[in-house]
N, C-alpha and C positions, 0 to 999 in steps of 0.2 A: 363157298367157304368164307365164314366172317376174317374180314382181315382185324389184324392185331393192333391195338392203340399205340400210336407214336410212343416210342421211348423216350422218357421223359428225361430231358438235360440238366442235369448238375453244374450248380455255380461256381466257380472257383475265387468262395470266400474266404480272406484272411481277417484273423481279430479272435477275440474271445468271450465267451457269453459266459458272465456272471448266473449258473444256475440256483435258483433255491430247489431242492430237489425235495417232491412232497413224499411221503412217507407210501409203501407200496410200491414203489420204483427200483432195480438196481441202477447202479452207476451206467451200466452198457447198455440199462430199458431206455433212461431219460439221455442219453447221448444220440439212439437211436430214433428218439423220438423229437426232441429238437434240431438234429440235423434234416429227416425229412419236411420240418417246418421250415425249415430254412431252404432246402433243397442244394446242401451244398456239399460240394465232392469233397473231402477228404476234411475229417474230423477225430478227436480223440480224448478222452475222458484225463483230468489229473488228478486220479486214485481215490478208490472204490470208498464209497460209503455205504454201509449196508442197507436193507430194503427198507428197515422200520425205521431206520434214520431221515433224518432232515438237514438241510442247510446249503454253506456253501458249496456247490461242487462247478469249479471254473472249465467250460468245453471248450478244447484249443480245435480250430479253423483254420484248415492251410499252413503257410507257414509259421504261424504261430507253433503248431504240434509240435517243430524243431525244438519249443523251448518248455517243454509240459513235466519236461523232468527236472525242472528245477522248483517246480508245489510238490511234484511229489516228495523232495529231498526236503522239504520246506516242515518248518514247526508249525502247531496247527493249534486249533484251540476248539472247546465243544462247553455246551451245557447238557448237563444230564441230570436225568432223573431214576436214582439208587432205588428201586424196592427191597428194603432189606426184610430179610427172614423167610425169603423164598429163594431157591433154588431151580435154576432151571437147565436142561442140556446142549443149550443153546447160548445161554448166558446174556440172551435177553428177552421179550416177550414170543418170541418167534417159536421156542424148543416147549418140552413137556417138563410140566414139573419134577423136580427130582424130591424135595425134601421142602419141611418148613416149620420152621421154630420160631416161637412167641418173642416179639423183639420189647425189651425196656429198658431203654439206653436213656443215659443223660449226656446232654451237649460235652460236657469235658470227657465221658469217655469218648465220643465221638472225634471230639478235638485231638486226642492224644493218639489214636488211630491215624487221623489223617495226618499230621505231621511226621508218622514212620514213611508216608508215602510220597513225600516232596523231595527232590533232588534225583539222582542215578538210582535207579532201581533195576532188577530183573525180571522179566515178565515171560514167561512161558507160552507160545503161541497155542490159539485153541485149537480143537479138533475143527472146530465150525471156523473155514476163513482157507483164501482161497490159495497160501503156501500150497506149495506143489511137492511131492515128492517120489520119486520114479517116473514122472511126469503127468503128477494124477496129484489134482486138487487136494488137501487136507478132507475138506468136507463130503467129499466123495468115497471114503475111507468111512470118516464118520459114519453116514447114512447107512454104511454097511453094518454097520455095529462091531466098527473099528479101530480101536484106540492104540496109536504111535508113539513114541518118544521121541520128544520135542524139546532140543537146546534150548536153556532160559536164553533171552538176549537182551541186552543190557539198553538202555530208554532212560528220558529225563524227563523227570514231570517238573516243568518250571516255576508252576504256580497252582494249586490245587485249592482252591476260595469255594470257603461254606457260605451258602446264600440261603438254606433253609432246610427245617426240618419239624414235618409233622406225621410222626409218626405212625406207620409203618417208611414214608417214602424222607429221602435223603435227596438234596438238590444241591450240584456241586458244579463248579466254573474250572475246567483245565486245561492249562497251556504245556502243551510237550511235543517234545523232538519226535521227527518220523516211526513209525513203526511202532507207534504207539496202540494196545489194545487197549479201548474204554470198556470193554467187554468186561476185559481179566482184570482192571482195575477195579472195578464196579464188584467182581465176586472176591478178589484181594479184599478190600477193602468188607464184606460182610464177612470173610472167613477170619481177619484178624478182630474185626467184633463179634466173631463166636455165633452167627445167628443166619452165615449165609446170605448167599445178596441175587440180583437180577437187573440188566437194565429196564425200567419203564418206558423211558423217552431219553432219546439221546440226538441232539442239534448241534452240527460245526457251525461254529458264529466267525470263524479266519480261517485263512490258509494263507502260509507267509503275511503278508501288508494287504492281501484283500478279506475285506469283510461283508456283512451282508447287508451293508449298503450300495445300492445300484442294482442290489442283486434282483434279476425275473424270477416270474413264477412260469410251468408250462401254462399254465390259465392263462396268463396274458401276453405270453408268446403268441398262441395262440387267437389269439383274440386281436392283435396285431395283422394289419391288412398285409397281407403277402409281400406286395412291393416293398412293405415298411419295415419288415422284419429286420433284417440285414444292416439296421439301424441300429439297433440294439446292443451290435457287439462293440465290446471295444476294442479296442487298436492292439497290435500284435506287442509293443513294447509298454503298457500295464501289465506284463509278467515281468518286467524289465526293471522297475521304477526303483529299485532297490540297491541297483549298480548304479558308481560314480558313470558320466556321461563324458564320450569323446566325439569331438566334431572334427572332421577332414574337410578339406579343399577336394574340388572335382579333379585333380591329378590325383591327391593320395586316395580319394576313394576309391577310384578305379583299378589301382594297386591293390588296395584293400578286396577286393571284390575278386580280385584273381588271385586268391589267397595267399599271397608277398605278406612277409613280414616285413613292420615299419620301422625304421630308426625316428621318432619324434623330436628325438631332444633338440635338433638343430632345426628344425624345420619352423616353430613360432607356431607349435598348436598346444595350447594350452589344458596340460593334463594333470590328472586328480593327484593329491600328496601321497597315497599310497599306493603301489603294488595289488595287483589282482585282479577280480573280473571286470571288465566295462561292458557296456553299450556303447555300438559304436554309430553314429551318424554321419551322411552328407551336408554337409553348413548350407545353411538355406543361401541362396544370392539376392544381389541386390533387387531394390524393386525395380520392377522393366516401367517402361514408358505410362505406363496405365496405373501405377502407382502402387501394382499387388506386386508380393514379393512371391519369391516361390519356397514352397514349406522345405525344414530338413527333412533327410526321410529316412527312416531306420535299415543300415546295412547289415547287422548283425551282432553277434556280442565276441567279444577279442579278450584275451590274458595279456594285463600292463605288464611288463616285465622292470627288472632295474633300467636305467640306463631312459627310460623311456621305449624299448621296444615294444611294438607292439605286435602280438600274435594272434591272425584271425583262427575262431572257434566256429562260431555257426554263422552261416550266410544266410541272407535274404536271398533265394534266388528270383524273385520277384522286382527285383531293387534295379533299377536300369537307369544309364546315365542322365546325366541334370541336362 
């Protein structure tokens, strides 16, 4: 009887890999497939970009995942590419055509279109999208040749920038608040120009402060020598960079760490002018004999309270004394 090949061990990497995810991918293909590149235990995606989509999609590693729900909570931003005067079931190139009407528009009717859509709007979720209900995917429903009623819900398009238009296709830059569909904006957007719409190409260029710089591709993941991989991600607190920073002394982190609220205000640690979330850090020490110092090292993120208290939120359990 052949025996079985050694099972293979999983790394216990923390950080986060800036993905460009290529188009033909879901969010949980390219999560699955760059953690087998990496070969590392415990991984998780910060929210779906669909298959025909591209861009940023950030994979959280270890303890990082403790903090993956604050992109998803995160404003986001995308370029897309409008086909107007097609109509599809899907609401981008992926569905069957529904309908299609002769589009001749001029830039000012387009202009006056887009500015109904800038600010608090309501957006209707689609049938295609993976909302659950009875605990069964929207899309699932769909496929059946199943249409729901679906509560509009209320989104903020921040900025909604025309960058071009040669028609049939419309190219447009949008920054909005979570929960946003570029789908339903993209058929919004042809249905109040009377001619019906479709996404062509649709690319996240942000999520929160990360953009698609530094961002890999799986190609050169890939292409990256195995040992080398694990280089690539970045550090667990660039999800972070966005919170005021607090540093503690090795007594109060250790408090810290055994989830004690802090009283600050007497203690001489110098904290941010407002109220609200931190980052919290171990203060690096002095340099030892050899002249290197030793680095701080991220304990987890804490709520500033008045007074200067401080209350820990998410730990590093990786974080072990200095």
């Amino acid at each position: 009887m052949a025996s079985r090949p050694p099972k293979r061990i999983r790394i216990p990497l923390n950080g986060v890999l800036l993905l460009d995810k290529p188009v033909g991918f879901s969010s949980n293909d390219a999560l699955i497939k760059a953690k087998g590149l990496l070969n590392a235990q415990k991984a998780g995606h910060t929210g779906t970009l669909d298959p025909f989509a591209t861009g940023v999609l950030p994979l959280c590693f270890g303890e990082a995942t403790k903090f993956a729900q604050d992109l998803l909570d995160a404003d986001k931003t995308y370029e897309t590419l409008i086909h107007l005067g097609v109509s599809t079931t899907t609401g981008d190139t992926e569905g069957e055509i529904l309908e299609r009407k002769e589009v001749n528009l001029s830039r000012a009717q387009i202009d006056a279109v887009l500015a109904q859509f800038r600010g608090p709007i309501q957006q209707v979720p689609p049938m295609y999208s993976a909302l659950k209900r009875d605990g069964k995917p929207l899309y699932e429903y769909a496929r059946a040749g199943i249409t729901l009623e679906r509560a509009a819900r209320d989104v903020t398009i921040h900025a909604l920038e025309f960058l071009d238009y040669q028609a049939p296709f419309l190219r447009l830059r949008v920054a909005c608040s979570k929960g946003t569909y570029i789908r339903v904006l993209g058929e919004d957007i042809g249905a109040a120009l009377g001619c019906g719409a479709h996404l062509q190409e649709l690319r996240r260029i942000q999520v929160g402060h990360l953009t698609l710089a530094g961002c890999v591709t799986l190609e050169q993941l890939t292409a990256t020598e195995e040992g080398a991989r694990a280089a690539l991600l970045a550090p667990v607190d660039s999800l972070l960079s966005s919170f005021p920073e607090v540093l503690l002394s090795e007594p109060l982190a250790m408090r810290f760490l055994q989830g004690q609220r802090l009283t600050l205000a007497k203690e001489g640690v110098l904290l941010p002018e407002h109220a609200g979330r931190v980052r919290v850090y171990r203060q690096g020490q002095e340099p030892d004999a050899s002249g290197a110092p030793s680095c701080r090292q991220l304990l987890g993120t804490a709520q500033l309270h008045e007074y200067g208290v401080l209350a820990p939120e998410r730990l590093i359990a990786t974080a072990q004394p200095a």
